[in-house]
C-alpha positions in Angstrom: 0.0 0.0 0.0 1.2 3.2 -0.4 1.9 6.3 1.6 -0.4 9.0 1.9 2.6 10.9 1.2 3.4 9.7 -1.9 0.2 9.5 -3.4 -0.2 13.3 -2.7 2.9 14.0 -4.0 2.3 12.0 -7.2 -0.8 14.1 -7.4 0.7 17.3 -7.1 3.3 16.5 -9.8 0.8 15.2 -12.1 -1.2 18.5 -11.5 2.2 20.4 -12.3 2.9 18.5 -15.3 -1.2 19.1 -17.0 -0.7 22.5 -16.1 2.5 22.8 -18.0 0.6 20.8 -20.8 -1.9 23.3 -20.9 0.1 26.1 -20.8 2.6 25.0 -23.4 -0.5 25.0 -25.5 -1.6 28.4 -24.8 1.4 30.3 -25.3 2.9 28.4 -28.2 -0.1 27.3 -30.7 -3.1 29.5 -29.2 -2.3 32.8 -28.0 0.6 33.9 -31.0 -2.5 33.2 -33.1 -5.1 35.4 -30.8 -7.0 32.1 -30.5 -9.1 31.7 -27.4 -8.6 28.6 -25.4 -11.9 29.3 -23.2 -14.1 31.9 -21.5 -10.7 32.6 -19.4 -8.3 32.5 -22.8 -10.4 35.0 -24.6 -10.7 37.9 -21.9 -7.2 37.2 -21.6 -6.3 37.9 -25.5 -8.5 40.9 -25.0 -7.0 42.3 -22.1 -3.9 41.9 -24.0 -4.9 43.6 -27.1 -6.7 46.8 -24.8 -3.8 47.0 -22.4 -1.2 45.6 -23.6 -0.8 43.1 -19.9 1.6 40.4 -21.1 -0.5 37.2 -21.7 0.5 35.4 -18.6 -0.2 37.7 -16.0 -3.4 38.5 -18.0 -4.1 34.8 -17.5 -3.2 34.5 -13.9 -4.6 37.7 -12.7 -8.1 36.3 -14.1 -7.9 32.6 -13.2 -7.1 33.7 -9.7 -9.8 36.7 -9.5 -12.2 33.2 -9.8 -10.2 31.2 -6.4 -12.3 33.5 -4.7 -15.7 32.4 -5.6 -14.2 28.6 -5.8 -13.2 28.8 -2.1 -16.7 30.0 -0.8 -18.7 28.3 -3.2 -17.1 24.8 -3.6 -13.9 23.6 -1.5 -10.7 24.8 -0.3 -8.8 21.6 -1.2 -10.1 22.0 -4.7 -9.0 26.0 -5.0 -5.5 25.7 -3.8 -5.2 22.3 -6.2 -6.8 25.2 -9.0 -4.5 27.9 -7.8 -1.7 24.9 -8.3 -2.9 24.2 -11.7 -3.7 28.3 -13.0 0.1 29.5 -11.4 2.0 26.5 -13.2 -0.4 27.2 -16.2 0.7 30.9 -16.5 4.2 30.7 -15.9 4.2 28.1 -18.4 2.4 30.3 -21.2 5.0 32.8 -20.2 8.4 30.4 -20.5 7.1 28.7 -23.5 6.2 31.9 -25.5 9.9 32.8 -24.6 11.5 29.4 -25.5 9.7 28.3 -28.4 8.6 29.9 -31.5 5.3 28.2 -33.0 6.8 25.5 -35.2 4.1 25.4 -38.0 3.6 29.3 -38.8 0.1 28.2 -40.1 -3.1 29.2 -37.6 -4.9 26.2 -38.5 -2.0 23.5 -37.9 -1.5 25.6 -34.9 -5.6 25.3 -33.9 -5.3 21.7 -34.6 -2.1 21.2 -32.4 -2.8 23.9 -29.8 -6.6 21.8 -29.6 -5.4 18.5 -28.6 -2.6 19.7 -25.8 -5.1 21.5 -24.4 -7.9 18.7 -24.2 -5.0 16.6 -22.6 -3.6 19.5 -20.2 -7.0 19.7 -18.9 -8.2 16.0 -18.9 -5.1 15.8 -16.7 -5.9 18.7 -14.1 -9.9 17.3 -14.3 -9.0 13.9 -13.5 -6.9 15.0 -10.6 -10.1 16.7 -9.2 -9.0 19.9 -10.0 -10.1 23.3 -12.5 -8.2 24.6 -14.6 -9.7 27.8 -13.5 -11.4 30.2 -15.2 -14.8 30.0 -16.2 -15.0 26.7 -15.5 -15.0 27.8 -12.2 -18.1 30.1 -12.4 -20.0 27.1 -14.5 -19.3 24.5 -11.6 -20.8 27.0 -9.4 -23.9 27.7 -11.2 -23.9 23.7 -11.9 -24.3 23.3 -7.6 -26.9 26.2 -7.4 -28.8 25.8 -10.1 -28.6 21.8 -10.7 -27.9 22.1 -14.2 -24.9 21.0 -16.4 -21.5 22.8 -15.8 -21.5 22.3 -19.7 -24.3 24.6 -20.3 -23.1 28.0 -18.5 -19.7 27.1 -19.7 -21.0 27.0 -23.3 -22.9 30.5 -23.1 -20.4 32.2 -21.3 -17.8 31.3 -23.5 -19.7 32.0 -26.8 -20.4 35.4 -25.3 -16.7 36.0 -24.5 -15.7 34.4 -28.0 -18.2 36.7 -29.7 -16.8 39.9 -27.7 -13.2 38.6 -28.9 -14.3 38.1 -32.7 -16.2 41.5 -32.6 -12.8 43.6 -31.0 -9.9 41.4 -32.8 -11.5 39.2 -36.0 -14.3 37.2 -36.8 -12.3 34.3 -37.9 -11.4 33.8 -34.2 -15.2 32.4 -33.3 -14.8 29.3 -35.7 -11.1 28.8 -34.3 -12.3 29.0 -30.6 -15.4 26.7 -31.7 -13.0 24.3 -32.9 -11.0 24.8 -30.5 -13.5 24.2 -27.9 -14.7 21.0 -29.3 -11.4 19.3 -30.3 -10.1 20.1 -26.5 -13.3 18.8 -24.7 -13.4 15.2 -27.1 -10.0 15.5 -26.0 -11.2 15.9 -22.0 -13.9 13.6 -22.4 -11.5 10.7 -23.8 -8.9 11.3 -20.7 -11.5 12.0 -17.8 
């Protein structure tokens, strides 16, 4: 049997390492393109484009805005394994935007790509019983309250962020994030 040490341990380095997934898809297929990840990933390319905040701390700074309302409305244990997941996310948007330069140069090999490392980053963080922050977040809340489907707040409040993000940056963003959005949950479906 083992330790409750090193099962916790195990679960915080698995947590670290769909994090860094996640992130690595963010900052080198997603965000060079202005693609939206999520609700989370297109206020962040906004906030970027308005106020020029550097991508990761645009990330962070609204991920963690949301610990708040996960520690009052859903558990502690589950915040700080989200605030885990949302700090090694961002610092890995950051580093990987630095280290790497997007490899294909094309947006849709980069959807495609960006797509399926996110579905795995986050089937990872899900599976360990944690967000990935975000709006996910807000639509676990409202699926507590309101007994409905985390899928169906998600859905609406993403396509309203997606639609602001189109409307300010390009239209051609809300069929990327769409795609994007399905590709990564089949993706999160598969591994959760």
């Amino acid at each position: 049997m083992k330790k409750p040490h090193s099962r916790n341990v195990k679960k915080l380095l698995i947590i670290i390492a769909g994090a860094a997934i996640q992130g690595y898809s963010m900052g080198v297929f997603l965000f060079p393109n202005a693609i939206p990840s999520g609700g989370a990933g297109g206020l962040t390319v906004l906030f970027h484009h308005w106020f020029h905040v550097p991508l990761s701390i645009a990330l962070w700074m609204l991920n963690s805005s949301m610990l708040v309302f996960a520690v009052y409305f859903l558990s502690a244990a589950s915040a700080m394994g989200t605030l885990l997941g949302i700090t090694v996310t961002s610092v890995s948007v950051n580093l990987s935007a630095f280290l790497w330069d997007t490899p294909f140069h094309n947006e849709w090999l980069d959807l495609a790509c960006g797509s399926v490392l996110l579905g795995i980053g986050i089937g990872i963080l899900l599976r360990q019983g944690v967000s990935n922050g975000g709006i996910g977040i807000v639509a676990l809340i409202i699926s507590k309250y309101r007994s409905v489907n985390p899928a169906t707040p998600l859905f609406i409040i993403n396509g309203l962020i997606f639609i602001l993000t189109a409307y300010v940056i390009d239209w051609e963003i809300v069929v990327q994030a769409v795609i994007c959005q399905y590709v990564s949950t089949r993706i999160v479906a598969w591994i959760y």
